[in-house]
MIFITOR-436674 format. One line per 2 residues: number of its first residue (from 1); their letters; for each residue x, y, z of C-alpha. Coordinates in steps of 0.02 Angstrom, whole numbers. Each point is the difference from the previous one (the first is absolute). Last residue first. Example, Ala and Ser with C-alpha at 12.3 -4.5 7.8 and 13.67 -1.06 7.14 Angstrom:
2 = sa = 684,-53,357; -69,-172,33
! end
This chain:
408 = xx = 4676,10269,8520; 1,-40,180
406 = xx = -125,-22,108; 85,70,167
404 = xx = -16,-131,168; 212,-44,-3
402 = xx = 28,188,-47; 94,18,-168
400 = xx = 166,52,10; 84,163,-113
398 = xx = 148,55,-75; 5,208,-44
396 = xx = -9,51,-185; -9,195,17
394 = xx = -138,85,-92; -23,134,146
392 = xx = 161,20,93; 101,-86,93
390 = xx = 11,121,167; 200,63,8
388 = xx = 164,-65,94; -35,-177,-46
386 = xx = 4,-169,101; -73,-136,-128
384 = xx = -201,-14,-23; -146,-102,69
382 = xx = -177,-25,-17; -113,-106,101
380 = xx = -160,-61,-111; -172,-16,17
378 = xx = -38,148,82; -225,44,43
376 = xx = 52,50,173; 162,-80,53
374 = xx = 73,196,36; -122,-28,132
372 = xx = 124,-66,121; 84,141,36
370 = xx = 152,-15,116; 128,-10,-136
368 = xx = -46,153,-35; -35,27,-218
366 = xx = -219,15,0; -14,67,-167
364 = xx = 19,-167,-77; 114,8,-162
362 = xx = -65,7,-170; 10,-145,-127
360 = xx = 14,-30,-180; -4,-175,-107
358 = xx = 22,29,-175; -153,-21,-139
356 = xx = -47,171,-19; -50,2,182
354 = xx = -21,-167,103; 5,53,161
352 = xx = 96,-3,176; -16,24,190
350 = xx = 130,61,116; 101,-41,170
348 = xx = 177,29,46; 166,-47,-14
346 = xx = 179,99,7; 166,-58,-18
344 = xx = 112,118,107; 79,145,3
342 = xx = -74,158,-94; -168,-77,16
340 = xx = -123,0,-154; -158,106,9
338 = xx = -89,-89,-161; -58,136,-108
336 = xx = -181,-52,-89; -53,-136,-118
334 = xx = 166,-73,21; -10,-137,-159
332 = xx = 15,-169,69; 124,-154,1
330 = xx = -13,-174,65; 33,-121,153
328 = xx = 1,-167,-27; -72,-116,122
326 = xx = 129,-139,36; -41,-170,-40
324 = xx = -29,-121,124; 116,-125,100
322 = xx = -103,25,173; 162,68,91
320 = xx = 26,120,-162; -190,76,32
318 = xx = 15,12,163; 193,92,-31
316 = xx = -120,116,-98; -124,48,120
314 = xx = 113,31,128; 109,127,-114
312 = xx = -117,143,-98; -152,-34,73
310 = xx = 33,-30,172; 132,138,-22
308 = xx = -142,97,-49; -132,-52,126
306 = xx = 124,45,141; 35,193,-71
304 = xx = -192,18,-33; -59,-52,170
302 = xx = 144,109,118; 79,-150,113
300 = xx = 152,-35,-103; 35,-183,-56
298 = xx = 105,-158,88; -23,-118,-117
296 = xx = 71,-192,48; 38,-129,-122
294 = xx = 37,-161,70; 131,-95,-84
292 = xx = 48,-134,136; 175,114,56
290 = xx = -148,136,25; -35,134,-144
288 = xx = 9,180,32; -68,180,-99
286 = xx = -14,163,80; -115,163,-54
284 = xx = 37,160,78; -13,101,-174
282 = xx = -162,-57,-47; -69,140,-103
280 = xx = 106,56,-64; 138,-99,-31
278 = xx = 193,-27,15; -37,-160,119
276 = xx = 40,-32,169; 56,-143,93
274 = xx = 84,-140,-125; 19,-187,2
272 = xx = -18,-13,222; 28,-175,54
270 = xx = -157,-55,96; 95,-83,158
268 = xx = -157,58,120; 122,114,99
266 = xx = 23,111,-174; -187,-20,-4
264 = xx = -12,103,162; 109,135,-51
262 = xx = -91,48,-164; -155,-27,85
260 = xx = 5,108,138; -47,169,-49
258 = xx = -59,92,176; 158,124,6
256 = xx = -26,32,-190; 114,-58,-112
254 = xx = -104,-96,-155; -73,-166,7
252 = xx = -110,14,137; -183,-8,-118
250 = xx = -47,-131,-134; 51,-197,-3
248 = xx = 4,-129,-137; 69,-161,68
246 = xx = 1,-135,-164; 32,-202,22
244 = xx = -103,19,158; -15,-99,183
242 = xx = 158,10,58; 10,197,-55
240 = xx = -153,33,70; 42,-42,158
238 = xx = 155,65,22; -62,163,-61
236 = xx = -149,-7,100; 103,-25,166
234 = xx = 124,123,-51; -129,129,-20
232 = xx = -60,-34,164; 152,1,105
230 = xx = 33,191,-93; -163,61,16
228 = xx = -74,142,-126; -167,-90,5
226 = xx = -57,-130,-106; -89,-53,-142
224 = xx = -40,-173,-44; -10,-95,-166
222 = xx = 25,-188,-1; -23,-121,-179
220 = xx = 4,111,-129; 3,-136,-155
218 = xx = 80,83,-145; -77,12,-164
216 = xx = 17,165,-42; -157,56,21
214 = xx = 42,-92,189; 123,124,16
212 = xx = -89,142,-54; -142,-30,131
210 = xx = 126,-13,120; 87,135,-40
208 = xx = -163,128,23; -66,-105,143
206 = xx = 137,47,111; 62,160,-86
204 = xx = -168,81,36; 31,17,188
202 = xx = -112,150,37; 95,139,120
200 = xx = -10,53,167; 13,186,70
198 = xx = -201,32,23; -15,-167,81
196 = xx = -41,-136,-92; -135,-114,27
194 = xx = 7,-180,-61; -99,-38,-184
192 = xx = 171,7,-115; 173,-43,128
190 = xx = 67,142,84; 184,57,-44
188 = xx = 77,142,102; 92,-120,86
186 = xx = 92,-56,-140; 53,-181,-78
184 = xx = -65,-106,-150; 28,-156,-18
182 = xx = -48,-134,-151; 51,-174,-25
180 = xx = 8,-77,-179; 6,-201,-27
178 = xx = 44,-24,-192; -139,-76,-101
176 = xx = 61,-199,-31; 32,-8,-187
174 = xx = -119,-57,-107; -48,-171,-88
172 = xx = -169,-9,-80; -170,-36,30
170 = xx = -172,-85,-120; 88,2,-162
168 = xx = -129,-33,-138; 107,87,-126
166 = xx = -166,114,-33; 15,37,219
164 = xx = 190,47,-28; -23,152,-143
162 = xx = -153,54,108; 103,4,173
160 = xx = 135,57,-117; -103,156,-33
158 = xx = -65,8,161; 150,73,53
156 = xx = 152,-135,60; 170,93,41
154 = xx = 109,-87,-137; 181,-68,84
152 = xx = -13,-160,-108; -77,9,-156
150 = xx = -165,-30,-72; -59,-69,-139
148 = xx = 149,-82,-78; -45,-116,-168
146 = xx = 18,-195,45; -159,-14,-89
144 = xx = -12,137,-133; -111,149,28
142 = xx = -87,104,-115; -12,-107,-150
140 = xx = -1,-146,93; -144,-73,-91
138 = xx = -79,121,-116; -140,129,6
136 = xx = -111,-4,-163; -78,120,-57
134 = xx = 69,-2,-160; 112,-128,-63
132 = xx = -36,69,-183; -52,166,-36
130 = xx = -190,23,22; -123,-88,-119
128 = xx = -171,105,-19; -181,-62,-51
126 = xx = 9,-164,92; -154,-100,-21
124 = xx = -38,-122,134; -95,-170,0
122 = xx = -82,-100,153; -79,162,57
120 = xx = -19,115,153; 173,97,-3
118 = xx = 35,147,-125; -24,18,-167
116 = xx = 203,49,-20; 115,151,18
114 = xx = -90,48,178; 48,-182,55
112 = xx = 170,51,-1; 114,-150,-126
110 = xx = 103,-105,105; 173,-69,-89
108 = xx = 117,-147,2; -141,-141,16
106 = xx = 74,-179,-26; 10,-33,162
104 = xx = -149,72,98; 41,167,78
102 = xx = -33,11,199; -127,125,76
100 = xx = 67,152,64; -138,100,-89
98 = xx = -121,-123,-63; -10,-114,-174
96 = xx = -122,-53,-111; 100,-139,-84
94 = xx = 29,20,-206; -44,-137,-140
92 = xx = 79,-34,-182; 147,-126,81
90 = xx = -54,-41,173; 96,96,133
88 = xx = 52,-145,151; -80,-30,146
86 = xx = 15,110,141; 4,-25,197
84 = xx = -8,75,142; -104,130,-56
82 = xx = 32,162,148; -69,142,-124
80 = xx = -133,-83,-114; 35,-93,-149
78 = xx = -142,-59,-119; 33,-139,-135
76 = xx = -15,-42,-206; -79,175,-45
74 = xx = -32,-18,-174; 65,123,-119
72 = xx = -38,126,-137; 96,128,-89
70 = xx = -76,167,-33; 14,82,-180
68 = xx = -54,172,0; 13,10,185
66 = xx = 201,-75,-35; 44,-147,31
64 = xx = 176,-56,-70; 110,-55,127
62 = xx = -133,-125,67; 69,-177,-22
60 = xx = 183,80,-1; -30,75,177
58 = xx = -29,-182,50; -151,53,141
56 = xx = -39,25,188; -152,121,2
54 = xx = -55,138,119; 32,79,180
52 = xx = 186,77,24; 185,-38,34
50 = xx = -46,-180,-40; 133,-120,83
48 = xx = 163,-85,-21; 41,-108,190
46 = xx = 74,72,148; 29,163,-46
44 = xx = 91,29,76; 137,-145,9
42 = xx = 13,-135,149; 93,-1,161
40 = xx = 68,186,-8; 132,37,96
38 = xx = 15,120,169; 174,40,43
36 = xx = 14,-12,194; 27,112,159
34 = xx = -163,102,-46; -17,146,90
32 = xx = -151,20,102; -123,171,-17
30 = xx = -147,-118,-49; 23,-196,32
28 = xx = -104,-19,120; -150,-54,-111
26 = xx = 115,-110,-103; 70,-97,145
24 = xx = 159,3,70; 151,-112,-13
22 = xx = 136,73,116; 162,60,-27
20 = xx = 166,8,104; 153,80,-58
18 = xx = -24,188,60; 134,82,-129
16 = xx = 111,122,120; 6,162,-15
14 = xx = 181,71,66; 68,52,-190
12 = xx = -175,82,-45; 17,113,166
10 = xx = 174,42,-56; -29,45,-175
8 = xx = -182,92,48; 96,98,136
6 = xx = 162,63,-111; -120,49,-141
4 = xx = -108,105,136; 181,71,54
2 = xx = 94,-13,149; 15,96,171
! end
């Protein structure tokens, strides 16, 4: 049995880097990860404009009004947001000017039409002089051309959906979504809207991974559950694994007379990393890669024990095959005692706050590894070292946001 250290090193050692990308348009572009740097083709702004409604003027021509003494000029042109063009500031006259439209040469700062007699007339009297340059947003003075926008291995929000769209770029290069296959095995297990008998179970782990798999950004392309049948278990193994870059299956992975997945994928040629990890939950958890660098994920049956190795190791290597950053996991004040286990690395569910500016959290009540609704209103898995007493209240303990939390 290894470590949770030991399993992330060797699970980041077999991921391989899926090679081929694909030029995808901006409205698909959400959840991808970019497999290029992103440059910009011209500077932002694109061209100096006003940062506000009023005049263009020299700032030396009216440095010295005052409403005692106002300074008047003639209004030589009119610029409205999207001018294409501008003709040069005449010496003693200013251009009524728009917000965003462009700055005449000549011009080097625009005076608020509330400091002057407003718009209407050929003439203007200016009865304040801001600072010089005011108002006015520069060429390039928040990006350069050339500067990076984006870089490769970013998981596109909207925000660079917005950042790309003012560049004018209409797709971008990303890497192909890894191929993700999905079993589950038990025949207790009935599938959501079939009967079940008093002695059946829901499946939630089918829909539950896939749906966090595809958050992810994978592409779950076969899910099937199946009975606790050893010719049929092969058959969907073998199948999925020809037709996936990622197996992730839950159920018949530990040692009970009707667990046959452990044996079966040995037959298969997945080459087993590790089989069982010093954790709880998740204890009977294997980890295998083909000689072709398919990643197969053998996890326990109970919900919470398979969602949290999901979380905690498949998601990851996903995230490593698609060349994008790693989420970072952070730190949080123990709002309450966290019941750590004397032996092994233990993780469960919680929810944080924002109290006296530090992040706290307080652990689900629900603690079985069969109990689903320890998800209820968490946004965060929690985790702490082996230790032969509960951490107590006030305890720093690391923490991983939920793919679907808001975080702070």
């Amino acid at each position: 049995m290894i470590t949770v250290h030991e399993a992330h090193e060797i699970i980041a050692a077999t991921t391989r880097l899926i090679e081929k990308t694909e030029s995808v348009p901006l409205h698909q572009l959400r959840g991808r990860v970019l497999a290029e740097d992103i440059r910009a083709d011209f500077p932002m702004p694109r061209f100096t404009n006003a940062a506000m409604d009023g005049f263009a003027v020299r700032f030396d021509e009216i440095a010295g009004s005052s409403d005692s003494s106002p300074i008047t000029l003639k209004v030589s042109q009119e610029l409205a947001a999207g001018a294409l063009s501008t003709e040069p500031l005449e010496a003693g006259t200013c251009a009524r000017i728009m917000t965003g439209a462009p700055v005449p040469d000549g011009a080097d700062t625009v005076v608020p039409f509330e400091q002057t007699s407003g718009f209407g007339s050929d003439t203007v009297e200016f009865y304040k002089a801001p600072k010089s340059g005011a108002n006015i947003r520069h060429a390039g003075e928040e990006v350069e051309i050339g500067e990076l926008l984006v870089a490769a291995g970013t998981r596109v929000t909207p925000a660079e959906i917005g950042l790309l769209t003012t560049f004018g770029r209409d797709a971008a290069v990303v890497r192909q979504q890894p191929r993700v296959s999905i079993i589950t095995v038990g025949d207790e297990l009935r599938l959501p809207g079939e009967e079940a008998e008093p002695l059946a179970i829901y499946n939630s782990n089918l829909a539950l991974l896939s749906a966090c798999l595809e958050t992810a950004g994978a592409e779950v392309v076969e899910t099937r559950q199946l009975r606790d049948d050893r010719n049929a278990i092969r058959e969907a193994l073998a199948s999925a694994i020809d037709n996936a870059d990622m197996v992730i299956t839950a159920g018949g992975i530990s040692t009970g007379q009707y667990d046959f997945m452990h044996e079966t994928l040995g037959e298969l040629g997945v080459e087993q990393k590790f089989w069982k990890v010093a954790q709880k939950p998740g204890k009977p958890f294997y980890f295998g890669s083909t000689a072709s660098g398919k990643l197969v994920f053998a996890l326990p049956g109970n919900p919470v024990s398979a969602l949290v190795c999901l979380l905690e190791y498949a998601l990851p290597a996903l995230a490593l095959m698609q060349g994008a950053t790693l989420a970072l996991k952070f730190t949080a004040v123990l709002d309450e005692p966290f019941p750590a286990d004397r032996k092994r690395h233990r993780f469960l569910f919680g929810a944080t706050k924002i109290e006296n500016g530090e992040i706290r959290c307080r652990v689900s009540q629900q603690t079985d590894s069969h109990m689903l609704t320890a998800l209820t209103g968490a946004d965060c898995l929690i985790e702490a070292e082996a230790s032969p007493e509960p951490l107590p209240a006030g305890s720093l303990v690391t923490c991983s946001w939920l793919p679907w939390a808001n975080a702070f």
